[in-house]
One Martini backbone bead per residue (centre of mass of N, CA, C, O) as a GRO file, in nm:
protein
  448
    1UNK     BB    1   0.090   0.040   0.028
    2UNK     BB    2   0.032   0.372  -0.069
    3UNK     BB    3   0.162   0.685   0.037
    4UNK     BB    4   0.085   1.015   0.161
    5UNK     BB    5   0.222   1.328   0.307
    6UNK     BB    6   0.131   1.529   0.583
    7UNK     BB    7   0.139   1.861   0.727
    8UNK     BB    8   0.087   1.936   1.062
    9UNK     BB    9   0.054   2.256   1.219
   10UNK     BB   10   0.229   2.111   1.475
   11UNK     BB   11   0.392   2.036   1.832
   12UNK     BB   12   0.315   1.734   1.905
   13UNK     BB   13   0.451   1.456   1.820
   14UNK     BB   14   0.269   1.356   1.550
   15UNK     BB   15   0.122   1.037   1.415
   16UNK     BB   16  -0.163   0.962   1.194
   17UNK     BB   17  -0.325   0.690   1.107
   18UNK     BB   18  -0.495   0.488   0.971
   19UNK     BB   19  -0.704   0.268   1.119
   20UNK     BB   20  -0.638   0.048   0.965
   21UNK     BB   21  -0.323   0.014   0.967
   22UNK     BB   22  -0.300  -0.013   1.251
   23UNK     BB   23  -0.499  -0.279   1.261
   24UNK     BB   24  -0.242  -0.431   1.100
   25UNK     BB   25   0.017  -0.361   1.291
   26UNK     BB   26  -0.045  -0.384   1.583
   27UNK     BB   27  -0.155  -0.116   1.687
   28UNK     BB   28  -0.150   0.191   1.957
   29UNK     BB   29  -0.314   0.426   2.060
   30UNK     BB   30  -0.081   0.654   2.196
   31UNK     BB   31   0.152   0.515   2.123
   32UNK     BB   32   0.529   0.541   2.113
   33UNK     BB   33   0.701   0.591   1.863
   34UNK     BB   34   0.951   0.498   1.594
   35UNK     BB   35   1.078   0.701   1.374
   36UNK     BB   36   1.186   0.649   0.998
   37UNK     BB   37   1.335   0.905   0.809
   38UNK     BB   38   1.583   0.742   0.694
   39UNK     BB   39   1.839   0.883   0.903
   40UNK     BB   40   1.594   0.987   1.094
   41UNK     BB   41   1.515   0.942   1.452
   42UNK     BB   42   1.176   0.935   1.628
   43UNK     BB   43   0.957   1.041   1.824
   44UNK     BB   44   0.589   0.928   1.848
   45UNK     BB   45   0.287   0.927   1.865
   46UNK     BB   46  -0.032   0.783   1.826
   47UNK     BB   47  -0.273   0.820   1.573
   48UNK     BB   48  -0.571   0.861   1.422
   49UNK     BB   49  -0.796   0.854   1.125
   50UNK     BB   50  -1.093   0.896   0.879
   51UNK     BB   51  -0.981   0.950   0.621
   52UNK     BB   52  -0.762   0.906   0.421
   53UNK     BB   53  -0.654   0.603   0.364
   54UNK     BB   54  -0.364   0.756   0.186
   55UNK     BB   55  -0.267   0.905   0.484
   56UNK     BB   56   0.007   1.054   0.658
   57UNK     BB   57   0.010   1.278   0.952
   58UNK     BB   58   0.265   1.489   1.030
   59UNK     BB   59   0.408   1.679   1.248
   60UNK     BB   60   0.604   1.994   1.203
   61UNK     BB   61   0.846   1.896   1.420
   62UNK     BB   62   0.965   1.627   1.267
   63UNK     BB   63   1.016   1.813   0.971
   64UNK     BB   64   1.212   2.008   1.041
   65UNK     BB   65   1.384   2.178   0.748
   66UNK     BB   66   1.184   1.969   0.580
   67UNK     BB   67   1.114   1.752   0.329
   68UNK     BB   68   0.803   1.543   0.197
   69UNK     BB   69   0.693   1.506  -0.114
   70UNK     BB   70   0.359   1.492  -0.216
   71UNK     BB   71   0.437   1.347  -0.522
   72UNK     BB   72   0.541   1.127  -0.299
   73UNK     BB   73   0.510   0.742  -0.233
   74UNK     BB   74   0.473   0.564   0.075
   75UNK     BB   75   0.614   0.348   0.289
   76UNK     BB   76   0.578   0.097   0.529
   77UNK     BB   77   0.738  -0.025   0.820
   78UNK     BB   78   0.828  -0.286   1.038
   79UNK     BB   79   1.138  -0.302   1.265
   80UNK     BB   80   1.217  -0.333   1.528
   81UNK     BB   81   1.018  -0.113   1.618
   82UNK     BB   82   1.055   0.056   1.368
   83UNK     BB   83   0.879   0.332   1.182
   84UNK     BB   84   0.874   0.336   0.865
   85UNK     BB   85   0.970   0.556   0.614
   86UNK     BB   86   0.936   0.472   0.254
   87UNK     BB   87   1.151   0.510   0.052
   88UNK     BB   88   1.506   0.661   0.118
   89UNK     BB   89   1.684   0.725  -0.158
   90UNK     BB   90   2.028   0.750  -0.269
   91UNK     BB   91   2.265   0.971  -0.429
   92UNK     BB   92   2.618   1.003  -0.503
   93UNK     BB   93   2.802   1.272  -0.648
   94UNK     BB   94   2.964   1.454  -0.837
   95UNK     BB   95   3.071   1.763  -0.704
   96UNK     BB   96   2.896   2.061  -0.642
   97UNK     BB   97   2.586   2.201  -0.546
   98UNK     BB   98   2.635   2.429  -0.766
   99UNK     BB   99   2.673   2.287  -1.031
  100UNK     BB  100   2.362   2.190  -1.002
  101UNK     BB  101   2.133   2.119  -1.272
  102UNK     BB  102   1.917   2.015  -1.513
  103UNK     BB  103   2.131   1.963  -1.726
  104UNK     BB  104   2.325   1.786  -1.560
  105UNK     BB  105   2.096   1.588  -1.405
  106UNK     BB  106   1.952   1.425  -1.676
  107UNK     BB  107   2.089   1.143  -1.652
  108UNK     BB  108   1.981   1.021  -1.391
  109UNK     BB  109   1.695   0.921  -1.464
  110UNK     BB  110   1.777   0.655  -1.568
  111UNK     BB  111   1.758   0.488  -1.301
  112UNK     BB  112   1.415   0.554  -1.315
  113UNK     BB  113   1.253   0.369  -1.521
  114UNK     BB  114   1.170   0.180  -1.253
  115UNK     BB  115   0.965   0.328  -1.039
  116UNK     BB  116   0.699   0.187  -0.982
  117UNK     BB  117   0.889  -0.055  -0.814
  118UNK     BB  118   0.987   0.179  -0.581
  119UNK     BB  119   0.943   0.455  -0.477
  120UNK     BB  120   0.918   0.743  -0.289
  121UNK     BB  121   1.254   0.861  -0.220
  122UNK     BB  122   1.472   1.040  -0.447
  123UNK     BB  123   1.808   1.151  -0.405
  124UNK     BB  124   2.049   1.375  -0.514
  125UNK     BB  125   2.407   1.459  -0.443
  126UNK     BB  126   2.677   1.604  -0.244
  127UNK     BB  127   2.898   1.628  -0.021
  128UNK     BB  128   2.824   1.958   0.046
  129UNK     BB  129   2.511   1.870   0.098
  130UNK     BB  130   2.608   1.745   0.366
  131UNK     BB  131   2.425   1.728   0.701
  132UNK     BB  132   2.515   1.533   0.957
  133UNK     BB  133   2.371   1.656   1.217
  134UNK     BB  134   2.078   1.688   1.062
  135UNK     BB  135   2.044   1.464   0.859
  136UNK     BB  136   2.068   1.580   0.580
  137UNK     BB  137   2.000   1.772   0.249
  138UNK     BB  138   2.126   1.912  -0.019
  139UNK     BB  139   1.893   1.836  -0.307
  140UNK     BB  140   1.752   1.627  -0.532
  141UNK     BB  141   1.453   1.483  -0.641
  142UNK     BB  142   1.230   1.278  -0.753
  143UNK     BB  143   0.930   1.333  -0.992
  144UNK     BB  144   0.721   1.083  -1.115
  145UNK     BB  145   0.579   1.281  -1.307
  146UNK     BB  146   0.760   1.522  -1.431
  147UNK     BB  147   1.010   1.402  -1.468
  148UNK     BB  148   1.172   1.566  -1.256
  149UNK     BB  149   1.381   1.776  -1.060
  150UNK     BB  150   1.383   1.876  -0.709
  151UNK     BB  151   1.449   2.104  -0.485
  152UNK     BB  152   1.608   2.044  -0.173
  153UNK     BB  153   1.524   1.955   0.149
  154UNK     BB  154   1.574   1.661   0.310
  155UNK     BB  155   1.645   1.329   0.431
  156UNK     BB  156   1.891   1.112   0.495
  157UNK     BB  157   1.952   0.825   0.344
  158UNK     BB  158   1.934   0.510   0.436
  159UNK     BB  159   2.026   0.466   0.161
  160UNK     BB  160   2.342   0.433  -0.107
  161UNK     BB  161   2.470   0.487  -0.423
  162UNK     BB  162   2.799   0.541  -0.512
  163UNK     BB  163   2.927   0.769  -0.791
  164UNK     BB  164   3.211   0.803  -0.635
  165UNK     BB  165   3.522   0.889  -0.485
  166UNK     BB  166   3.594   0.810  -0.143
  167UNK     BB  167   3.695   0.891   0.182
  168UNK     BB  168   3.758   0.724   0.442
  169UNK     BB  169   3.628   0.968   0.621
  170UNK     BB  170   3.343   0.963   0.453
  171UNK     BB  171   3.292   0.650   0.512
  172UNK     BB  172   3.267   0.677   0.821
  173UNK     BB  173   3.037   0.902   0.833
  174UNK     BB  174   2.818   0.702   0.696
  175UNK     BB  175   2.926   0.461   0.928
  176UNK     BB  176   2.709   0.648   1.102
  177UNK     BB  177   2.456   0.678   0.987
  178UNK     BB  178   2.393   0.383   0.837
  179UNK     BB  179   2.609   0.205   0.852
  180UNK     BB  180   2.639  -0.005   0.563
  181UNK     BB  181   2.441   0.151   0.385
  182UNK     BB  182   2.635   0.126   0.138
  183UNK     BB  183   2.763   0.169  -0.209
  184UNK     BB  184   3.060   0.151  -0.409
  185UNK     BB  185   3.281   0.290  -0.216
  186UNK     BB  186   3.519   0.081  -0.329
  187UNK     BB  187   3.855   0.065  -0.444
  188UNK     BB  188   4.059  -0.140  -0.687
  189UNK     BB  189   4.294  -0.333  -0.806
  190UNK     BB  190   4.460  -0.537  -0.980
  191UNK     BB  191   4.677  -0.643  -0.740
  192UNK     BB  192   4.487  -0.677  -0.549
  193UNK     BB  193   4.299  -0.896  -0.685
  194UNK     BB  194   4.509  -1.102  -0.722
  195UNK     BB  195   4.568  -1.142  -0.475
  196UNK     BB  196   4.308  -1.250  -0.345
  197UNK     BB  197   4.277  -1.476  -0.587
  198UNK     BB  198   4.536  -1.607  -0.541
  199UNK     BB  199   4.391  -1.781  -0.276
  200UNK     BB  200   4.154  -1.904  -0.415
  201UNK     BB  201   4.105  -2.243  -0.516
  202UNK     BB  202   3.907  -2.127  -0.776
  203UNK     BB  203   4.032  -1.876  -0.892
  204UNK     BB  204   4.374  -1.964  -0.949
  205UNK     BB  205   4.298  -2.081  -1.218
  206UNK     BB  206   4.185  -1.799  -1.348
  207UNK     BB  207   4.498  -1.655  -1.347
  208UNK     BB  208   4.715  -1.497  -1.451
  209UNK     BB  209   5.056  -1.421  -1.449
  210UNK     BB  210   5.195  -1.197  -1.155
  211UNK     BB  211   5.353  -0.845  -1.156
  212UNK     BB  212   5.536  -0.658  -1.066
  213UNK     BB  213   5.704  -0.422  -1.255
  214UNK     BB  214   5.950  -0.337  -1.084
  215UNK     BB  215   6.027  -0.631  -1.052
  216UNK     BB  216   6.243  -0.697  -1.303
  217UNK     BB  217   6.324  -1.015  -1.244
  218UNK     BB  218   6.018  -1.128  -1.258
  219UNK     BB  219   5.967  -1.040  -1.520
  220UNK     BB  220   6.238  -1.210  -1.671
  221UNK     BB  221   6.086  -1.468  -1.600
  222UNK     BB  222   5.823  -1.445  -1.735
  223UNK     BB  223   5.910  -1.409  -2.020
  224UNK     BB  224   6.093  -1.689  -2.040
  225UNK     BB  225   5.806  -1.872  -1.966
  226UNK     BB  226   5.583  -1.698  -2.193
  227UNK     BB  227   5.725  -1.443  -2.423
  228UNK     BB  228   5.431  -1.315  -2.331
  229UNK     BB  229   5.289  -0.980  -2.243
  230UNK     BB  230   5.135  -0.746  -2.024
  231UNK     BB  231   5.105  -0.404  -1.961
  232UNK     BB  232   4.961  -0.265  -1.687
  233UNK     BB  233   4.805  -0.084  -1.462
  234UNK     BB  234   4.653  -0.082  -1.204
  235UNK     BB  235   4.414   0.172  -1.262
  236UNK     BB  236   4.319   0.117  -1.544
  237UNK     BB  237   4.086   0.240  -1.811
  238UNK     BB  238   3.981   0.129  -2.097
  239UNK     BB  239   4.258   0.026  -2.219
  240UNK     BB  240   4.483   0.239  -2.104
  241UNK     BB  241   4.831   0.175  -2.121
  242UNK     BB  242   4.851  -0.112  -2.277
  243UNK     BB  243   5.090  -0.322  -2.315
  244UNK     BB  244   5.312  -0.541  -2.533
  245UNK     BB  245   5.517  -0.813  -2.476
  246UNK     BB  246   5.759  -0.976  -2.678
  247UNK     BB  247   5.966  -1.251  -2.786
  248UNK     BB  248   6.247  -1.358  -3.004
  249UNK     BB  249   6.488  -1.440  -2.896
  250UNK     BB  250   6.653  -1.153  -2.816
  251UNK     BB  251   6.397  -0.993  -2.884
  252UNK     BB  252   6.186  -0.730  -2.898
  253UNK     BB  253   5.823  -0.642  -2.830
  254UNK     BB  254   5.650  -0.384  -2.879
  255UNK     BB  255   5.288  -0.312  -2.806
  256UNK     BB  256   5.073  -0.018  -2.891
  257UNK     BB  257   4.840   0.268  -2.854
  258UNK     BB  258   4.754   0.608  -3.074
  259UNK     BB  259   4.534   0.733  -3.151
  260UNK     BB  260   4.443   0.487  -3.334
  261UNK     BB  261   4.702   0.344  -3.324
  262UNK     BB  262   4.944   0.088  -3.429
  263UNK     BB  263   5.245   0.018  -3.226
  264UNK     BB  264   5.598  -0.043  -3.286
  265UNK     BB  265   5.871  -0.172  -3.111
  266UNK     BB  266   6.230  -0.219  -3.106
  267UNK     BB  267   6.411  -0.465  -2.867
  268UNK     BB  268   6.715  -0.629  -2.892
  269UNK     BB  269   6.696  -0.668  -2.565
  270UNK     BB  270   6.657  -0.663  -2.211
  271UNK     BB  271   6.799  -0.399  -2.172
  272UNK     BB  272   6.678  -0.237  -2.302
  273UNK     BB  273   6.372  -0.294  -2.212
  274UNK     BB  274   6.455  -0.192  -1.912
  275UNK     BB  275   6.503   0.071  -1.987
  276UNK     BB  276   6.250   0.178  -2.135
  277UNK     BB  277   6.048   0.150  -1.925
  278UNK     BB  278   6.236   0.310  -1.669
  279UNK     BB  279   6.187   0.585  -1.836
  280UNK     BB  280   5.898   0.554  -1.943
  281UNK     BB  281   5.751   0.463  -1.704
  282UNK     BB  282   5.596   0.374  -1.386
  283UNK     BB  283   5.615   0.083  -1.236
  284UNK     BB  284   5.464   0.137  -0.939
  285UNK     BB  285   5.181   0.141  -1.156
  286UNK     BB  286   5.243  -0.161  -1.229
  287UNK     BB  287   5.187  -0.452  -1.440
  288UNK     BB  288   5.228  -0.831  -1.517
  289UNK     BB  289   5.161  -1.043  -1.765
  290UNK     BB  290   5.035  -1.267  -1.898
  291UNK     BB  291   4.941  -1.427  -2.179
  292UNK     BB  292   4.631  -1.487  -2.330
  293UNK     BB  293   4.509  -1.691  -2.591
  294UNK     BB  294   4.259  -1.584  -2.698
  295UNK     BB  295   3.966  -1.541  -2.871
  296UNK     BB  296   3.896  -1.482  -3.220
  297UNK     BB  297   3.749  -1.235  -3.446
  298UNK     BB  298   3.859  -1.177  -3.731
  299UNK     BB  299   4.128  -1.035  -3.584
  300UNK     BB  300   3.978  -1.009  -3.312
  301UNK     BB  301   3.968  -0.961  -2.996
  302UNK     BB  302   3.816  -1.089  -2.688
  303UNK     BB  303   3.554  -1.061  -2.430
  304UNK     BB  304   3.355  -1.110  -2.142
  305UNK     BB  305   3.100  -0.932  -2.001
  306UNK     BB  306   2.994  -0.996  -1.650
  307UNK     BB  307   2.674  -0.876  -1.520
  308UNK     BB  308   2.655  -0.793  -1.172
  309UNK     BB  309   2.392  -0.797  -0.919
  310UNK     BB  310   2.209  -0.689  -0.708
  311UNK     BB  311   1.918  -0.746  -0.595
  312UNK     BB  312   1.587  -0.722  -0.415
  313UNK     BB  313   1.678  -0.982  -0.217
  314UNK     BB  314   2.044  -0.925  -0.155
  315UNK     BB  315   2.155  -1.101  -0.440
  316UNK     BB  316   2.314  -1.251  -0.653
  317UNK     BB  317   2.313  -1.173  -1.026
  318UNK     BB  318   2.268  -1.242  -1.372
  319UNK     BB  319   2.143  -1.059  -1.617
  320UNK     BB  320   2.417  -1.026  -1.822
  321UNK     BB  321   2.608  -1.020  -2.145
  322UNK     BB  322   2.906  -0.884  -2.330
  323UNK     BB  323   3.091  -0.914  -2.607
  324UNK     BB  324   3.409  -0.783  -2.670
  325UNK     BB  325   3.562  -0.633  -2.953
  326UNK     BB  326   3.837  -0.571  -3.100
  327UNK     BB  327   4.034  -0.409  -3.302
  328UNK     BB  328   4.188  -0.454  -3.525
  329UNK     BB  329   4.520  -0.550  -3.422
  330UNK     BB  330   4.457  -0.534  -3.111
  331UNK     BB  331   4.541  -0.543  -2.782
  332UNK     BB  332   4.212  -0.489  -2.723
  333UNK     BB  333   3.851  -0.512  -2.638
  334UNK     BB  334   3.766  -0.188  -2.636
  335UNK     BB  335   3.517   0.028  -2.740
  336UNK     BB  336   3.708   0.265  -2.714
  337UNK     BB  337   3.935   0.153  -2.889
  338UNK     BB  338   3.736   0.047  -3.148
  339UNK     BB  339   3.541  -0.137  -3.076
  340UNK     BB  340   3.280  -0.366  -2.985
  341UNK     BB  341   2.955  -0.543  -2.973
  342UNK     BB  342   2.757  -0.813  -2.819
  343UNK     BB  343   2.572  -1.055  -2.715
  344UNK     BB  344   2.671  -1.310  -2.559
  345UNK     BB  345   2.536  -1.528  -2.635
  346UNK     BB  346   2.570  -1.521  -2.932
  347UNK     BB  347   2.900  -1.589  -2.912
  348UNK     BB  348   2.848  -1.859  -2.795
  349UNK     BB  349   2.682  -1.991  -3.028
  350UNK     BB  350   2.919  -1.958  -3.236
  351UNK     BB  351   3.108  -2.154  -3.113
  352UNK     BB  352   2.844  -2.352  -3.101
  353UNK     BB  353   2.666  -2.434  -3.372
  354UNK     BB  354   2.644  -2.801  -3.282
  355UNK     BB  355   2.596  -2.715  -2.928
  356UNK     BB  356   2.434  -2.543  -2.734
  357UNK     BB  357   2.460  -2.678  -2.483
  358UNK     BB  358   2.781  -2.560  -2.433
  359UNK     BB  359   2.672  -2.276  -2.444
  360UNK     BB  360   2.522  -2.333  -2.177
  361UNK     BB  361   2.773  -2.424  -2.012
  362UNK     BB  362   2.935  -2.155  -2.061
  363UNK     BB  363   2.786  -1.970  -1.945
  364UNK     BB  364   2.742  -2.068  -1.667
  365UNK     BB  365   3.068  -2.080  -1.605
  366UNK     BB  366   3.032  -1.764  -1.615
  367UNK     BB  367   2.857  -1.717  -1.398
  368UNK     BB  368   3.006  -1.933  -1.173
  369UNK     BB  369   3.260  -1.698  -1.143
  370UNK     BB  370   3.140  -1.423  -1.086
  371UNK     BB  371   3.020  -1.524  -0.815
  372UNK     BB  372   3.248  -1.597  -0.663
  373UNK     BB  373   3.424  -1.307  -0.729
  374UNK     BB  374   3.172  -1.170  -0.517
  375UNK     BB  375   3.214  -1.331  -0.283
  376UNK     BB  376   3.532  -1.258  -0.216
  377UNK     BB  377   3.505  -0.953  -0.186
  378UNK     BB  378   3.279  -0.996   0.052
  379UNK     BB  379   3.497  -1.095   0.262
  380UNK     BB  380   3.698  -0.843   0.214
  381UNK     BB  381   3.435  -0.632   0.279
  382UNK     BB  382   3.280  -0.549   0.014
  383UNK     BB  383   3.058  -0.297  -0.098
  384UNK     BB  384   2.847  -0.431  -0.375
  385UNK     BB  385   2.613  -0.378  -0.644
  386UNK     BB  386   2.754  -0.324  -0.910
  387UNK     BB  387   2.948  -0.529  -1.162
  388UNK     BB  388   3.218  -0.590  -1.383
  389UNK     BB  389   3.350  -0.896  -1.574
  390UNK     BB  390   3.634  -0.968  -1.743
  391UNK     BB  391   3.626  -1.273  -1.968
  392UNK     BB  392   3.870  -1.488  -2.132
  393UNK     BB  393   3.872  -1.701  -2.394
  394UNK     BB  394   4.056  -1.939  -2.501
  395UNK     BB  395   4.158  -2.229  -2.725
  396UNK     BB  396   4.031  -2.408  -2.514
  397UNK     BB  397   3.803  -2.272  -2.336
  398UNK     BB  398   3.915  -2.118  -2.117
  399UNK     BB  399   3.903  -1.937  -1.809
  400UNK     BB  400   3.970  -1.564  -1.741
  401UNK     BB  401   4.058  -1.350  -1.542
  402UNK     BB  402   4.112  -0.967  -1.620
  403UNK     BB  403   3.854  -0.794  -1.470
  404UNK     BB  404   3.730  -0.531  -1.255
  405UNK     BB  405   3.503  -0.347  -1.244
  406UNK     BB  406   3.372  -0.097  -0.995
  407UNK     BB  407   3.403   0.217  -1.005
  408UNK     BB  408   3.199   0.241  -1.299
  409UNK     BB  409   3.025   0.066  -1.500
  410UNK     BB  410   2.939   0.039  -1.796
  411UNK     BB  411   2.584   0.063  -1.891
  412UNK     BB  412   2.617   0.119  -2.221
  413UNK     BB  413   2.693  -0.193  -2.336
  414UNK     BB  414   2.408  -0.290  -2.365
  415UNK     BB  415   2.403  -0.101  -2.624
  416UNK     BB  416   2.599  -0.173  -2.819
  417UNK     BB  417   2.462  -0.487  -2.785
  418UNK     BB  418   2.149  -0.412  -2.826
  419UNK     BB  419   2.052  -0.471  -2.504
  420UNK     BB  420   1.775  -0.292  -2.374
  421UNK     BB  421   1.701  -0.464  -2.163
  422UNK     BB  422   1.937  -0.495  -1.995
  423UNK     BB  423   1.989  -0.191  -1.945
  424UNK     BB  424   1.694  -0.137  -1.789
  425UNK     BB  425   1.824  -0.341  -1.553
  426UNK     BB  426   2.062  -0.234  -1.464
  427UNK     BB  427   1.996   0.051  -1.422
  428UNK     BB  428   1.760  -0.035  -1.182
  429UNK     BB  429   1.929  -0.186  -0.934
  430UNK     BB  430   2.055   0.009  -0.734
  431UNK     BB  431   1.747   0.067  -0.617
  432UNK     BB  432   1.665  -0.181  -0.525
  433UNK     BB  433   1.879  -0.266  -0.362
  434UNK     BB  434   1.799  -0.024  -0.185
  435UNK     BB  435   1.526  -0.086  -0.106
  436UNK     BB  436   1.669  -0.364   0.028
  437UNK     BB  437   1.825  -0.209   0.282
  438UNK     BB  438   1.592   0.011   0.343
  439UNK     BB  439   1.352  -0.241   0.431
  440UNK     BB  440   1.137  -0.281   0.130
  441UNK     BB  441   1.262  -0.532  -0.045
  442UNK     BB  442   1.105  -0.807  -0.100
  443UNK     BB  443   1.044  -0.988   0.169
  444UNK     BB  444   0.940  -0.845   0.372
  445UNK     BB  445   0.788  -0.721   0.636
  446UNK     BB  446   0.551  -0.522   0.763
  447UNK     BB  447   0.483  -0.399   0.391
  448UNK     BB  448   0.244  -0.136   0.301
   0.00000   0.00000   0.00000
């Protein structure tokens, strides 16, 4: 059941609801509860109305300095004994307050393409519009009628979805605020990431062979004995800064992009090599890895982005692939980089063209890769509610973990591969799970 609030010009810190809602609640009039709207918890007398069936009039010392916007549709729960209302879920983005207006913050509204089964009060914010001392914010709410934003002072949401990288002092702040209710504000690199799953015994076998690029030495041990490496940023995004080194006898071979277009580098000998790094790269910034022979297609290389969602009901769970080819005889497979999209399903169904089940078995495992690798991230602590992982298929089709996007994974590659649905489920899955956080989705108790 759906409800709209009212202010009603009284201090005298009372809540109101229909005697219906109270006697479905086994709630008692007169009785004092606990009041939470978003981050802000207080206490309320309890009185009945027979008024309007789907309104709650709350006295306007509850909500003294901000607003509760009546065009907008608010549920309650009943959870430990505090009466939500809500939900109330935020978004915090970057910039300052001041910078923003409506032609800039109406990217934002594509994440509320399924509001209507979302409800409440969705806000939107900037770190500097945070007063934490009175818990509200100033930003705007998303007003799902005019489908447009509106400015003004909120309370401060229970769930907030994090789309900014923020200090760790930002994040105690938060975790003083809400608890745990906030998502995707940890940020990791690539070789966290090796660490962490190279000690893991089902993920340690899908890892290339990798090592810190200052380390001369392992570097040299590693071309030994595979030849062919990768050297990439340790934080690089869209595959920028990624070189190939090759070996061949004595020599070696360099390849990188600049500008779109493939360059090759001749270094004679070792210490070349090794003089070229040190001078061209700061190495304390880079990895070093193993090359997997991935799978090619018409000589473009591939690799399958398998996009991982919190669900409704605060579950891990894969809405969709989407297989990305990098350009002509690119050395890496990013969109950015010139390369292409399409559904994942369809390019697995190329690899087995006549044998469909084979393609649902490499689906499933590559599945059940990525649900292990978020498994794994949140044992080590990190709450995140949507990440891309990209998983490279070698010639004997064994799957490679190549990366992680946690950092704000582009929602937009499932337009890439024309796959419309996937856009619209995972664009608005950050909000599904926000609201089954901040104790309203999914199957919760005492609803309404």
């Amino acid at each position: 059941m759906r409800f709209i609030i009212k202010a009603t010009p009284t201090s005298n810190s009372t809540i109101s609801l229909p005697l219906i809602v109270i006697e479905k609640l086994s709630l008692k009039e007169k009785q004092v509860l606990t009041i939470g709207i978003g981050a802000i918890q207080t206490s309320a007398s309890l009185v009945s109305h027979d008024d309007q069936p789907r309104c709650i009039y709350i006295s306007s010392d509850l909500i003294k300095n901000m607003s509760l916007p009546e065009f907008v549709e608010y549920e309650i729960n009943i959870q430990d004994g505090l009466l939500m209302i809500g939900p109330i879920l935020g978004m915090l983005v970057r910039g300052n307050i001041d910078e923003m207006n409506l032609s800039r913050i109406k990217i934002y509204k594509n994440y509320l393409n399924d509001y209507q089964h979302i409800n409440g009060l969705i806000v939107l914010f900037t770190s500097d519009g945070i007063n934490y001392k009175k818990k509200v914010i100033n930003g705007y709410a998303y007003h799902p009628i005019e489908k447009e934003w509106i400015k003004g002072i909120f309370p401060f949401p229970s769930a907030v979805f994090i789309r900014k990288t923020i200090k760790e002092s930002s994040r105690k702040k938060l975790q003083k605020l809400i608890g745990d209710r906030f998502f995707n504000s940890h940020v990791f690199n690539k070789w966290e990431m090796w660490e962490w799953f190279s000690g893991h015994e089902k993920l340690k076998q899908n890892l290339p062979e990798t090592v810190m690029a200052e380390n001369m030495e392992a570097v040299k041990q590693l071309m030994d004995v595979y030849q062919k490496t990768f050297i990439k940023p340790k934080t690089g995004m869209q595959g920028t800064g990624i070189y190939q080194l090759s070996k061949s006898g004595q020599e070696y071979k360099l390849r990188y992009r600049v500008k779109d277009k493939n360059i090759v580098t001749i270094l004679e000998n070792w210490e070349a090599v090794q003089l070229y790094l040190q001078s061209e790269l700061n190495l304390q910034r880079y990895i070093i890895q193993q090359k997997i022979p991935l799978l090619r297609n018409n000589n473009r290389v591939m690799d399958i982005r398998v996009i991982v969602i919190k669900d409704q009901n605060g579950a891990w769970s894969v809405p969709g692939m989407v297989t990305k080819f990098g350009d002509v005889n690119s050395i890496v497979s990013n969109i950015s980089s010139g390369g292409s999209a399409e559904k994942g399903w369809q390019a697995l169904s190329e690899m087995y063209p006549e044998a469909p089940q084979q393609a649902f078995k490499k689906y499933k495992e590559l599945e059940q890769l990525a649900l292990t690798c978020c498994e794994v991230l949140e044992r080590k602590g990190l709450h995140l509610g949507y990440i891309g992982i990209d998983i490279g298929i070698d010639e004997e089709h064994r799957l490679w973990i190549i990366e992680i996007n946690n950092r704000n994974p582009d929602m937009t590659i499932a337009l890439d591969a024309n796959d419309f649905q996937l856009y619209y489920k995972i664009k608005s899955a950050p909000f599904h799970y926000a609201k089954w956080l901040a104790g309203f989705g999914g199957e919760q108790s005492n609803v309404l």
